[in-house]
C-alpha positions in Angstrom: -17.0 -23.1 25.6 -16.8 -21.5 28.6 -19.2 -18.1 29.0 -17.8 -15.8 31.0 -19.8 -13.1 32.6 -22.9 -14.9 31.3 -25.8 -14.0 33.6 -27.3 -17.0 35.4 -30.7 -17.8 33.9 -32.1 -21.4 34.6 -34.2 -21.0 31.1 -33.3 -18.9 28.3 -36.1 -17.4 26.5 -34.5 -19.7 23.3 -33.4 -22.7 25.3 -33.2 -25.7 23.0 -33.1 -23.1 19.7 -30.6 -21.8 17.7 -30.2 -20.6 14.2 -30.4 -24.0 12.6 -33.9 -24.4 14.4 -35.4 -20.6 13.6 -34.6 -21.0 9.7 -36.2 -25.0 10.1 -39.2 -23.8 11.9 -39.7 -21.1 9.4 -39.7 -23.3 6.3 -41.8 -25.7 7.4 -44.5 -22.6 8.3 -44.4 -20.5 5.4 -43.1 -23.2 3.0 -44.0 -21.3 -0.6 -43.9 -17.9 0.4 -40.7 -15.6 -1.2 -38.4 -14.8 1.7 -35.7 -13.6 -0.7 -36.1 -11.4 -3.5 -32.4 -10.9 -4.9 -32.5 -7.2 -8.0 -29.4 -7.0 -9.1 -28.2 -4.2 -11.1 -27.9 -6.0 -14.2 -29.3 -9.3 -14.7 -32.5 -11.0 -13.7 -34.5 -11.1 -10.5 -34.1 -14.1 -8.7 -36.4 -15.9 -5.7 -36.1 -18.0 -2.5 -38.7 -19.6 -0.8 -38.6 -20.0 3.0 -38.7 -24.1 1.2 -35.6 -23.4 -0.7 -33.8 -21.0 1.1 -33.5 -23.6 3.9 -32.3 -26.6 1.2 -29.4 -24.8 0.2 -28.3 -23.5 3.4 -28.1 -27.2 4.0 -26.6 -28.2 0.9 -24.3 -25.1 1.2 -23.6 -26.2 4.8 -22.5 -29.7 3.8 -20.4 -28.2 1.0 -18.7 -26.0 3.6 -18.0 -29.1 5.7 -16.6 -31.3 2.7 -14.2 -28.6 2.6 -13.0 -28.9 5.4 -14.6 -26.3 8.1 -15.7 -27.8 11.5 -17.4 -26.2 13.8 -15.7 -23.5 15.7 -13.9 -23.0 12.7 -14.1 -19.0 11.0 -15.0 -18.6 7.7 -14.5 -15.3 6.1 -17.5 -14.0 4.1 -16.2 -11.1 2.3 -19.0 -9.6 0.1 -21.2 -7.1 -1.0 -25.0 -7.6 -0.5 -26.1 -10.8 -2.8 -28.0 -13.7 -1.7 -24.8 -15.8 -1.6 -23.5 -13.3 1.0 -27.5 -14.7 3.0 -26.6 -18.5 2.2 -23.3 -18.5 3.3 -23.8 -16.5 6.7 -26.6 -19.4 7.3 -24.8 -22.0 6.4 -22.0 -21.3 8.5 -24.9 -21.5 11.6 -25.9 -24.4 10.5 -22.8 -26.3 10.6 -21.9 -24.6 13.6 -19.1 -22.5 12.3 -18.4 -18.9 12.8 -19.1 -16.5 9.6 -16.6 -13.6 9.8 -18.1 -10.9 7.6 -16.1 -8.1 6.1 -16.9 -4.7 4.9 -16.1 -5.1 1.0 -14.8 -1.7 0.7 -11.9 -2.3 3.2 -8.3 -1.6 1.7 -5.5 -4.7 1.5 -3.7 -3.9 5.1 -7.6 -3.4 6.7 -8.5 -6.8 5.7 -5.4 -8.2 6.4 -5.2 -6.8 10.0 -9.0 -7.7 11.3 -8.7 -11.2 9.3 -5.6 -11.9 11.1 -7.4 -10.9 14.5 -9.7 -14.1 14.2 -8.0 -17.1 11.8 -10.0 -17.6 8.8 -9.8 -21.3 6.8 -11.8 -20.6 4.1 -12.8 -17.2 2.3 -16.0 -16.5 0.1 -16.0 -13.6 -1.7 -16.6 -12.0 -5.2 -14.5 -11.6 -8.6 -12.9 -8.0 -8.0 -11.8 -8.9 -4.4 -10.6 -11.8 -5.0 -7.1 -11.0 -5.9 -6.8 -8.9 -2.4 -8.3 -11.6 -0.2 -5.6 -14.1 -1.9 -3.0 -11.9 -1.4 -3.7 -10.2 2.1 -5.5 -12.9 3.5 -3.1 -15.7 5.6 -3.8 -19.0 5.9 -6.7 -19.5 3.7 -7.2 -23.5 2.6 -9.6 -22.3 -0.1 -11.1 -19.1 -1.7 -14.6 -20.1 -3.2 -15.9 -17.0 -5.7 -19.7 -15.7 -6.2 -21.4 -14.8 -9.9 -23.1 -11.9 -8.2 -22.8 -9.0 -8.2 -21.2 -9.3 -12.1 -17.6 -7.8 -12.2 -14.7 -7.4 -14.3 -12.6 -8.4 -12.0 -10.9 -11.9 -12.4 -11.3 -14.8 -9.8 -7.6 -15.9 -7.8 -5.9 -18.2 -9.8 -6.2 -21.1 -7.7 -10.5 -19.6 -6.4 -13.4 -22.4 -6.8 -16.8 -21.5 -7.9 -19.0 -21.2 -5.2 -21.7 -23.3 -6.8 -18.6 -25.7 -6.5 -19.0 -25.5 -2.4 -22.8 -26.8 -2.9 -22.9 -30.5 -1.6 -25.3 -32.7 0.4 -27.7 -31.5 2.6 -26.0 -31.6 5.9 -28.1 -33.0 8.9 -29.7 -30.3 11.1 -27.0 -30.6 14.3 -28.1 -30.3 18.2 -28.9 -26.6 18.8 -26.8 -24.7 20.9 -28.1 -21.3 21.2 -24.7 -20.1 23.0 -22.3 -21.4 20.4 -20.5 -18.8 18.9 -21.8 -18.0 15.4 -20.9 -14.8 14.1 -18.2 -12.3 14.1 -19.2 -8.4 12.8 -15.9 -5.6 13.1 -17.1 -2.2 14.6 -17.0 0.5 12.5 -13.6 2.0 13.5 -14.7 5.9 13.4 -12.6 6.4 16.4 -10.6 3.5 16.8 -9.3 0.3 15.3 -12.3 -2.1 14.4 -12.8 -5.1 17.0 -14.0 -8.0 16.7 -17.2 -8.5 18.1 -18.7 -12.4 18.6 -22.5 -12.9 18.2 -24.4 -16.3 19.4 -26.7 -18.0 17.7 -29.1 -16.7 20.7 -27.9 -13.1 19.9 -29.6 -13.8 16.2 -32.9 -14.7 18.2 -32.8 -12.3 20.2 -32.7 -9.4 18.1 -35.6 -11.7 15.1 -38.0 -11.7 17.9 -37.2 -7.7 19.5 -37.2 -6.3 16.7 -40.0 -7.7 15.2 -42.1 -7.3 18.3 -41.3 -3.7 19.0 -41.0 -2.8 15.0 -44.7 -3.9 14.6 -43.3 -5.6 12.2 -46.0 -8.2 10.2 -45.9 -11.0 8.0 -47.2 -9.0 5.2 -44.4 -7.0 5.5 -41.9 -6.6 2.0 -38.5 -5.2 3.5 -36.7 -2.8 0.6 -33.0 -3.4 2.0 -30.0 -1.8 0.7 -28.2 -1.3 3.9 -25.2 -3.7 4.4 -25.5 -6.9 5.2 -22.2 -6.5 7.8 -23.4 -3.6 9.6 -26.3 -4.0 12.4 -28.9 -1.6 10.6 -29.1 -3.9 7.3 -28.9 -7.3 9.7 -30.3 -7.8 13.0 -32.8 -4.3 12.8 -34.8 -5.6 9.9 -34.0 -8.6 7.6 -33.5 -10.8 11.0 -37.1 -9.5 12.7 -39.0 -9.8 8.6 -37.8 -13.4 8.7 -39.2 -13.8 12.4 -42.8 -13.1 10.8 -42.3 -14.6 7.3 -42.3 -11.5 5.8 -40.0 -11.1 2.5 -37.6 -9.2 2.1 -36.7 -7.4 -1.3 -32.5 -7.2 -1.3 -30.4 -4.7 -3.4 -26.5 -5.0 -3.8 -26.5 -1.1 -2.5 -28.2 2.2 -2.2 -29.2 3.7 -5.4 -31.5 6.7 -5.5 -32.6 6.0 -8.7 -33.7 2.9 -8.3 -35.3 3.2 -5.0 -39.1 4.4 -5.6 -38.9 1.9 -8.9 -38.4 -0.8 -6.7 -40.4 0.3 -3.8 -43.0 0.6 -6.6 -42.8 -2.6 -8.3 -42.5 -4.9 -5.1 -44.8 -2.8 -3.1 -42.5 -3.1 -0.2 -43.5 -1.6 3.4 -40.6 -1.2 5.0 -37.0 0.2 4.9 -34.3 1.4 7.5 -32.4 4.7 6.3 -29.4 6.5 7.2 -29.4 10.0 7.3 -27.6 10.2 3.9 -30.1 8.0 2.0 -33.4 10.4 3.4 -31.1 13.5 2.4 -30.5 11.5 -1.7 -33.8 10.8 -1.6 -34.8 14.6 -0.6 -33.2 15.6 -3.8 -36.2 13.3 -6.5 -39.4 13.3 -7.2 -41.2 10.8 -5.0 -44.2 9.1 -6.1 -47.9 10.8 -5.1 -48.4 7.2 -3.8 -46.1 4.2 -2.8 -46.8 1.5 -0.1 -44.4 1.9 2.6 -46.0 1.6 6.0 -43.3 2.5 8.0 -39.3 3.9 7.9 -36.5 3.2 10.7 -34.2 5.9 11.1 -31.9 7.0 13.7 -33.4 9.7 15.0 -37.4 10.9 15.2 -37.5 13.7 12.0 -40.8 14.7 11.4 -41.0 17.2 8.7 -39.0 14.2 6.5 -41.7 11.5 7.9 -44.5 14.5 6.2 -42.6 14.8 3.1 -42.5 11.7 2.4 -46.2 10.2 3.9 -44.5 7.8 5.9 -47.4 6.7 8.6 -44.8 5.1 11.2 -41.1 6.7 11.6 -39.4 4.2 14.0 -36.1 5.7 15.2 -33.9 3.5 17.4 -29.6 3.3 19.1 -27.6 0.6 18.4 -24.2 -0.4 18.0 -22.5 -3.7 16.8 -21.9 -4.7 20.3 -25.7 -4.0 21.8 -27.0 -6.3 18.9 -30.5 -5.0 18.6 -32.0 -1.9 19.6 -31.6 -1.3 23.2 -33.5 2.8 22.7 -36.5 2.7 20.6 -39.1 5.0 19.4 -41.7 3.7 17.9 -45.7 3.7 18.6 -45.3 2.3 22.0 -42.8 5.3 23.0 -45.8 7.7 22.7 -44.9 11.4 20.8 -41.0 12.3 20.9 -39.6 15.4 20.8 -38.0 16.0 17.0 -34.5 14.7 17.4 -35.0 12.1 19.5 -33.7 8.9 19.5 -37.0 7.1 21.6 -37.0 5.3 25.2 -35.1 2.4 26.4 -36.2 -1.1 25.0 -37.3 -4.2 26.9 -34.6 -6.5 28.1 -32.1 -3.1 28.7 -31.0 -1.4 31.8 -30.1 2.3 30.7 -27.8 5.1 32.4 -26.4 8.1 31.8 -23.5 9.3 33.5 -21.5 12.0 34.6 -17.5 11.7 34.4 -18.3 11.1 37.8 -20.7 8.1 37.3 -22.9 9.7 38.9 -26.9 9.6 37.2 -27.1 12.9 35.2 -30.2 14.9 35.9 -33.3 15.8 33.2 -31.8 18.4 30.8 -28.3 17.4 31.1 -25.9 14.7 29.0 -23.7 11.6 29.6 -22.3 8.8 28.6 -24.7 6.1 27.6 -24.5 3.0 29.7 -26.0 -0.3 28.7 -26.4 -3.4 31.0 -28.1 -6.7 29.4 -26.9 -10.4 28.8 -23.8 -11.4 27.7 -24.3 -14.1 24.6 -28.3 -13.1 24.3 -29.3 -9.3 24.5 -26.0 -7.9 24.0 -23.0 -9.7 22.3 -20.9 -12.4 23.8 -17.1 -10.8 23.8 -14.6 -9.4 21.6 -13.2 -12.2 19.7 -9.9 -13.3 20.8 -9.4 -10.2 23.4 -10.6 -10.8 26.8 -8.5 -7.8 28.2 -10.6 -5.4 25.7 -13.7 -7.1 26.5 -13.4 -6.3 30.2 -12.0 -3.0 29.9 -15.7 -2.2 28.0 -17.6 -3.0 31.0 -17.6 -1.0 34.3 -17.7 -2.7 37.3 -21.5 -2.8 37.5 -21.9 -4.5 34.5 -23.1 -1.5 32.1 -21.6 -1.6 28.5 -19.5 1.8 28.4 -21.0 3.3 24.7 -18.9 5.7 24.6 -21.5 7.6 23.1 -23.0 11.1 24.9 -26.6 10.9 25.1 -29.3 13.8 26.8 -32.1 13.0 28.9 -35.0 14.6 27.9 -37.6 16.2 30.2 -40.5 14.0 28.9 -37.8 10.7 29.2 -36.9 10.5 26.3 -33.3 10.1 25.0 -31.2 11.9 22.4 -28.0 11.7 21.0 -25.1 14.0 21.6 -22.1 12.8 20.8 -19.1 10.3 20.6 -17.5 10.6 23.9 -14.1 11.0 21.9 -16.2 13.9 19.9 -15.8 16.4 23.2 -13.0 18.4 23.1 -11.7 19.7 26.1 -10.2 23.6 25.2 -8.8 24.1 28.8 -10.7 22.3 30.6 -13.9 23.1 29.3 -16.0 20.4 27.3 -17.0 21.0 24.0 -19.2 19.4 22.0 -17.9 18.9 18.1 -21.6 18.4 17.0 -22.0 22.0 18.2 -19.4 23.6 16.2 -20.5 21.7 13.1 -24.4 22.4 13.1 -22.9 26.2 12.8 -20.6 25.8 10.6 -23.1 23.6 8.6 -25.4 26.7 8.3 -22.7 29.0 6.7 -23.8 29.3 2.4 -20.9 27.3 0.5 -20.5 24.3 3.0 -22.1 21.1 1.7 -20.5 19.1 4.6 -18.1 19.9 8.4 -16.6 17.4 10.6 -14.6 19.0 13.8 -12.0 17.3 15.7 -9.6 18.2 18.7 -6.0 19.1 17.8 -3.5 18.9 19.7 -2.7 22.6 22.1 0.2 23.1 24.2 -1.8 25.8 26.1 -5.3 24.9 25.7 -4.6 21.2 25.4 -6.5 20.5 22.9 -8.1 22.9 19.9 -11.4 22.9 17.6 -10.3 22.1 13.8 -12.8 22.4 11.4 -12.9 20.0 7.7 -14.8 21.5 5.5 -16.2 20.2 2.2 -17.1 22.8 -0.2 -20.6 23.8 -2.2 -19.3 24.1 -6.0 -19.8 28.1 -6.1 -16.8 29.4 -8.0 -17.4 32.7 -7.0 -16.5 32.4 -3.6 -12.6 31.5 -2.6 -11.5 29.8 -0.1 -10.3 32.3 2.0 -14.1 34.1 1.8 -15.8 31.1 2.7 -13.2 30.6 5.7 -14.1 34.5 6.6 -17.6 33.6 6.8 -17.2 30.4 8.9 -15.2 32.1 11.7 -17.9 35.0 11.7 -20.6 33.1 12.0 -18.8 31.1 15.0 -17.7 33.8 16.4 -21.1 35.0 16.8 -23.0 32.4 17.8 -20.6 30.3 19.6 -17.9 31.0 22.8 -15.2 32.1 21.7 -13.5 28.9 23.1 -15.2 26.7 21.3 -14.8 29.0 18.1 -12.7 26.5 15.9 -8.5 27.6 15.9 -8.0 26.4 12.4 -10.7 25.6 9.4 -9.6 23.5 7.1 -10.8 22.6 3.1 -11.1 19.0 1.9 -12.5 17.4 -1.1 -14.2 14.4 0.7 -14.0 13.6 4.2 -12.8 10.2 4.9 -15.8 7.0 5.5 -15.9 4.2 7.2 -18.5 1.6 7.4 -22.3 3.1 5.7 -21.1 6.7 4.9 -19.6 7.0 8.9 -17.2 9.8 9.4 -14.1 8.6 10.1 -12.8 11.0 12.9 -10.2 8.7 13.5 -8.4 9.7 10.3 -9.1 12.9 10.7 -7.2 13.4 13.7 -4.6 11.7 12.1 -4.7 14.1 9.7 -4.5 17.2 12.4 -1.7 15.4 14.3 0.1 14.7 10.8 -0.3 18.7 9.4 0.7 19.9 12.8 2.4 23.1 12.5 3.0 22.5 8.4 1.1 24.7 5.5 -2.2 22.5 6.2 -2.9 23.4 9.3 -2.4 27.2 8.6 -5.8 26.5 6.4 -4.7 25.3 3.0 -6.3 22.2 1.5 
């Protein structure tokens, strides 16, 4: 496979390794000790050994390759969190094919579209979905479904078992650390979801990082409930516990009911949030005492890292494309103002810039740049688009984010912004993430997304969604009253949003992401009809 715009490096850091070789290495170190701890909803626990983790990867492996997948070949892996979700992403590396994994929440037409971007043989996913990967899914050879998570649903027709794809252990194959073995989808808040090709180096890469710079230990117990086909759930933590032998303690989703019972019972040290989980959470009774060491978020927040006694709060900037973590803050980063995202990691070159490109100055924001190696620190290319994967580059080599970031005076980084988040009301930049933390103080407003709408003066306008508090004693057109007085005082009035908006939820992508995408779909859709004037 030819590597284009690979960076010249006589020897890799993981020359002669790949995936096959990491999860080998591992079982033959910490043989006996749990990797995988599966708690279901219903149903029993279940346990993997590093031992027997690695003999059914093989076994699942050759299973995979008696049905037909060579390597090269895509295999779609569209599941909720469950260990076979684990096995078959693995087993895919170890054969050398590429696992395509799917957000299970995606409609028909979404899975249709990204599967259809990448050619799929073979599809593994559970009882309720089958039916929609059968029917939106071309070209499939076979559809293979799981027992877990338990569901109503009913199995395809013509769908095998997947204990059926189990066969002989298949022999561990050279290792190729640049062989393609992974393909995650963006999150598609602003646009379509591409494709995005990982290496077996990239799953290294981010094992050893993140485990390094996490502090991560071999005594660590992961709680993860974070998807398995976003970066967070993935490459932050379950790929850096396994670097160390730690064991990680895996839930099919988020559940605040179940989360200090578990943390509790497994005595697990470690977890990644969101800021949605840390809000749930917010609204129990914690424990007086649990055994978490340490919590990655995306963003330093302090008086949540006291509420809960949390001794390390690791925040740290990702995205599908970059991988790992190329902004940290962790121990290392020394104290970070609240807010902050944390310093640029090892193996990263980091820029902001003007719309100029020009190097902003301390105190001012930009867009994020990020410059590191193509197949290893960040990934390889979008799949099957080499037009898009050049366009994401500038012609220094720095991955555009699109992201706005500030520089901090001490340094340190925090985050703005999308890029496609600044609305431009005559020529004048304004941030959406402004509007909404005013909004977001007004009594009555649980949640506030603000896009641009189209202006044929200003070019483009501030509209405000708005998700109401239940309080029946305020109306609609009170709380609206409220919302434009409070903007109006405390923000220009350019920026003082042209049209507000009430919605019941606002539309998700991905793990509870805004989709501003739809939303301005929404705005250009409602243009100039009874929605727009402010009605629901």
């Amino acid at each position: 496979m030819h590597l284009a715009g690979i960076e010249d490096a006589t020897i890799s850091p993981f020359s002669g390794q790949d995936v096959a070789t990491f999860l080998a290495e591992r079982a033959a170190a910490f043989a006996d000790r749990d990797l995988l701890i599966w708690v279901p909803v219903d149903g029993p626990e279940q346990r993997w050994t590093y031992k027997r983790f690695l003999h059914d990867v093989s076994r699942l492996a050759g299973g995979l390759a008696e049905h037909g997948i060579r390597p090269g070949d895509r295999v779609l892996v569209h599941l909720e969190n469950s260990p076979e979700a684990l096995l078959a992403r693995f087993a895919c590396c170890w054969l050398g094919a590429i696992c395509v994994a799917t957000n299970p929440m995606l409609t028909g037409p979404e899975l249709e579209s990204i599967a259809g971007a990448v050619g799929v043989r073979g599809a593994i996913t559970q009882p309720d979905l089958a039916e929609i990967v059968s029917k939106h899914v071309s070209g499939l050879e076979w559809i293979a479904v799981t027992a877990n998570p338990s569901s109503s649903g009913l199995p395809a027709h013509h769908a095998d078992s997947f204990a059926s794809l189990y066969g002989q252990p298949l022999p561990q194959r050279s290792p190729g650390p640049l062989q393609p073995a992974l393909i995650l989808f963006t999150t598609g808040t602003t646009a379509r979801p591409k494709p995005v090709l990982w290496t077996h180096e990239n799953f290294l890469w981010a094992a050893c990082l993140g485990a390094c710079q996490q502090g991560i230990v071999s005594t660590d117990v992961l709680q993860l409930y974070l998807p398995l086909y976003h970066v967070v759930g993935f490459s932050w933590t379950l790929l850096p516990v396994m670097w160390v032998g730690g064991t990680v303690v895996l839930q099919p989703r988020f559940s605040v009911k179940r989360y200090w019972p578990i943390a509790l019972r497994h005595r697990t040290t470690l977890t990644a949030h969101v800021p949605f989980t840390i809000t749930a959470l917010q609204s129990v009774e914690r424990p007086s005492e649990h055994f978490f060491r340490q919590w990655i978020a995306n963003r330093q927040m302090p008086a949540e890292q006291a509420h809960f006694g949390i001794e390390h709060f690791s925040s740290a900037w990702g995205m599908t494309e970059m991988v790992s973590q190329p902004i940290i803050g962790n121990a290392l980063a020394g104290r970070l103002p609240p807010g902050a995202i944390g310093r640029p990691s090892i193996g990263y070159r980091v820029r902001i810039a003007d719309g100029s490109g020009r190097d902003v100055d301390t105190g001012a924001s930009g867009e994020l740049l990020v410059r590191g190696i193509r197949g290893r620190s960040i990934f390889l290319e979008y799949f099957g688009d080499p037009d898009a994967t050049q366009s994401a580059f500038d012609e220094r080599g720095f991955f555009r984010t699109g992201d706005r970031v500030q520089l901090n005076p001490d340094g340190s980084i925090s985050f703005v912004d999308r890029m496609k988040d600044v609305i431009k009301v005559g020529g004048e930049g304004v941030a959406a993430s402004e509007i909404e933390a005013v909004i977001q103080k007004v009594p009555g407003v649980r949640e506030v997304a603000v896009v641009a709408g189209p202006d044929p003066i200003r070019t483009e306008i501030p509209v405000a969604f708005v998700v109401r508090t239940k309080d029946p004693d305020v109306t609609d057109d009170q709380l609206r009253l409220a919302i434009e007085s409070e903007c109006s005082r405390s923000l220009a009035r350019f920026k003082v949003p042209r049209h507000v908006l009430f919605i019941n939820e606002l539309p998700r992508v991905g793990f509870g992401k805004i989709s501003k995408a739809r939303l301005r779909d929404i705005v250009a859709e409602s243009l100039g009809k009874p929605p727009l004037a402010g009605r629901s």
